[in-house]
C-alpha positions as CSV (number, residue, x, y, z in Angstrom):
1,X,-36.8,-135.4,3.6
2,X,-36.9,-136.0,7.3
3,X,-35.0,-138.5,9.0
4,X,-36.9,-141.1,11.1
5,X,-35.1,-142.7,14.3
6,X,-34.0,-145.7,14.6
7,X,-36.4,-148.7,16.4
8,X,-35.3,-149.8,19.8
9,X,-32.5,-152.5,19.7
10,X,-32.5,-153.1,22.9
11,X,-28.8,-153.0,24.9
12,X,-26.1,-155.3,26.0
13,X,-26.6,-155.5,29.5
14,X,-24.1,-157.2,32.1
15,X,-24.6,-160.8,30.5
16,X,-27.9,-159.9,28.6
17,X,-29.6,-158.8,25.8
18,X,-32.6,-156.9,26.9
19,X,-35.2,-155.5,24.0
20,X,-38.3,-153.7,25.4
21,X,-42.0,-154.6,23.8
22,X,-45.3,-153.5,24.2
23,X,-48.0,-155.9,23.6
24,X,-50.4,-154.8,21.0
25,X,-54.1,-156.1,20.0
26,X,-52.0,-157.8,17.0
27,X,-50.4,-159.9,19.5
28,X,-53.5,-161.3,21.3
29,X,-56.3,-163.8,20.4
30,X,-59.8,-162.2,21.1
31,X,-59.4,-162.4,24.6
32,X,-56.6,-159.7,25.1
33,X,-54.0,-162.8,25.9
34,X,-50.9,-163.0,24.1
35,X,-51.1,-165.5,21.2
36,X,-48.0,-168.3,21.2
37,X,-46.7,-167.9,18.2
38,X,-45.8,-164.1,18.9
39,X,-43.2,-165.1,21.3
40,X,-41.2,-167.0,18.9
41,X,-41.6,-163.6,16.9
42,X,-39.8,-161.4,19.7
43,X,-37.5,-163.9,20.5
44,X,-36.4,-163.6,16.9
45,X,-36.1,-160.5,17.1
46,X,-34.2,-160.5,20.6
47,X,-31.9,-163.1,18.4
48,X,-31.2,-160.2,15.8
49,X,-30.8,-157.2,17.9
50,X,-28.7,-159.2,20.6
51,X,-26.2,-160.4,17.2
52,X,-26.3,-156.7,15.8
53,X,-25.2,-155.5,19.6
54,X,-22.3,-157.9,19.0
55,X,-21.6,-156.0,15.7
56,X,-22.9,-158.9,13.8
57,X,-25.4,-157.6,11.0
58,X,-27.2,-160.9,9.3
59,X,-27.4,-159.1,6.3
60,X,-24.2,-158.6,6.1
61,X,-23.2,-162.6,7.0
62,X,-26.0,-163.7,4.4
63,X,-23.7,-161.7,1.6
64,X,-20.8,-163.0,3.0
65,X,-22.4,-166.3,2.9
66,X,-23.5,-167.4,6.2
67,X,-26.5,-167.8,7.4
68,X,-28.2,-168.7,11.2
69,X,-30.8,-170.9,11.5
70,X,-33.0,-172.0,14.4
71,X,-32.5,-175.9,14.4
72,X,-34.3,-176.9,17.5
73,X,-36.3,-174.3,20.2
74,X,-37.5,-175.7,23.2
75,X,-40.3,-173.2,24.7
76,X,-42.1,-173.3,28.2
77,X,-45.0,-170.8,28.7
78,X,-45.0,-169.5,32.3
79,X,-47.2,-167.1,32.7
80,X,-50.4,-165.2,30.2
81,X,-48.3,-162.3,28.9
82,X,-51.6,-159.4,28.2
83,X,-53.0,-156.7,26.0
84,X,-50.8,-153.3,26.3
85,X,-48.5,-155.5,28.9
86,X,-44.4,-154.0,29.0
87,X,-42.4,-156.9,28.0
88,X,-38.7,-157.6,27.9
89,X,-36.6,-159.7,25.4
90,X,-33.6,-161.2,27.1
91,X,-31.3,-163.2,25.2
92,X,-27.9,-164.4,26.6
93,X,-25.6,-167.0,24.5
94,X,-25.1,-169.9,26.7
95,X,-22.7,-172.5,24.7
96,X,-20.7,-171.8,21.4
97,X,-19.6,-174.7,19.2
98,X,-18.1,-174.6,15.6
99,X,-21.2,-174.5,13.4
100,X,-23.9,-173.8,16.5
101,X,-24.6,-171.8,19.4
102,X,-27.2,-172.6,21.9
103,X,-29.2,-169.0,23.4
104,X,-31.3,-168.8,26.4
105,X,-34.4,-166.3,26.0
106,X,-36.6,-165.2,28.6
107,X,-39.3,-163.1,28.0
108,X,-40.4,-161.0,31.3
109,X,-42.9,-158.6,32.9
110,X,-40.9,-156.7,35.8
111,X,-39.6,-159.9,37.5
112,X,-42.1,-162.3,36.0
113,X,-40.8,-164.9,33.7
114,X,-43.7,-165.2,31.2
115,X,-41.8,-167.6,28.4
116,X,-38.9,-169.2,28.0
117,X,-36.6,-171.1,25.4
118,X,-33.5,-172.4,24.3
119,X,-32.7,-172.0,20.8
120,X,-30.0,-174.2,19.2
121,X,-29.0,-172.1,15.8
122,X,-26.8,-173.5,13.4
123,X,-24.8,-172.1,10.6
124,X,-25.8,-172.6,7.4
125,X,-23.9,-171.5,3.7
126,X,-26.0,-170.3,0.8
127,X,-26.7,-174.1,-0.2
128,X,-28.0,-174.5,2.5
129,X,-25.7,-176.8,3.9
130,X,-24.1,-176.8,7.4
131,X,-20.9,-175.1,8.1
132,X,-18.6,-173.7,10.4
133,X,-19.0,-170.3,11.8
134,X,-17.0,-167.9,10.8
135,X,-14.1,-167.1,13.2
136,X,-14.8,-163.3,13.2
137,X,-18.4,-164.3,14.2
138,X,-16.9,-167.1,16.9
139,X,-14.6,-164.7,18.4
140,X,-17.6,-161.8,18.9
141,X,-19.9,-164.6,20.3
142,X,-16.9,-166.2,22.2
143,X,-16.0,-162.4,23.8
144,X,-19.6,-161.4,24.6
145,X,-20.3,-161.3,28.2
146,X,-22.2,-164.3,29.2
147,X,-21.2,-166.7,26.6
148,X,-20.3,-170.0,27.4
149,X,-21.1,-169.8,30.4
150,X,-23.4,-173.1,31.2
């Protein structure tokens, strides 16, 4: 049995997060631009590979019985993002409170901003009720370069 490699999770960079896309036909409406919606899609996953960079897997939170949510995203659209188009994810965590952190997410083309968002995400137990973040998960998002910094 052969061994695949792993995806691209991107790298902590300086302050950032950065996760490489390509923009594929899936991604577009019919005329080759990229669809909304599939932003909020690789800023999740910027979300996810930027946590598992901190050593934070969410599969391994969700047994441990914590969860992230997004409460609130506030997206601008910038520029059309197109077909086959390089991308990057870049995800920095910007303010950390008990039970929330708030992450800025840009999604670029070389030096052009072509969305971008803050995310409020909240903690969650598996009741789905609010609760504090876990102080091993507050002291990696505390100690990550970049956070709380605005």
């Amino acid at each position: 049995m052969s061994e695949y490699p792993a995806p691209d999770s991107g790298a902590l960079d300086g302050h950032l997060h950065r996760l490489p896309l390509r923009v594929y036909w899936e991604d577009t409406d019919a005329g080759g631009i990229v669809y909304h919606a599939s932003y909020i899609r690789w800023m999740e996953r910027g979300r996810t590979e930027y946590l598992r960079a901190l050593g934070l897997n969410q599969r391994t939170l969700m047994v441990d019985g914590t969860r992230f949510v997004v409460k609130s995203i506030n997206i601008e659209f910038r520029r059309p993002a197109l077909f086959d188009d390089s991308l990057m994810v870049c995800t920095q965590c910007t303010k950390l409170k008990a039970a929330s952190l708030v992450l800025d997410q840009r999604v670029i083309r070389g030096a052009e901003v072509m969305a971008e968002a803050e995310v409020l995400c909240a903690t969650i137990d598996e009741n789905d009720r609010p609760m504090r973040m876990p102080r091993n998960v507050r002291v990696r998002m505390a100690l990550a370069p970049g956070g709380n910094t605005r």
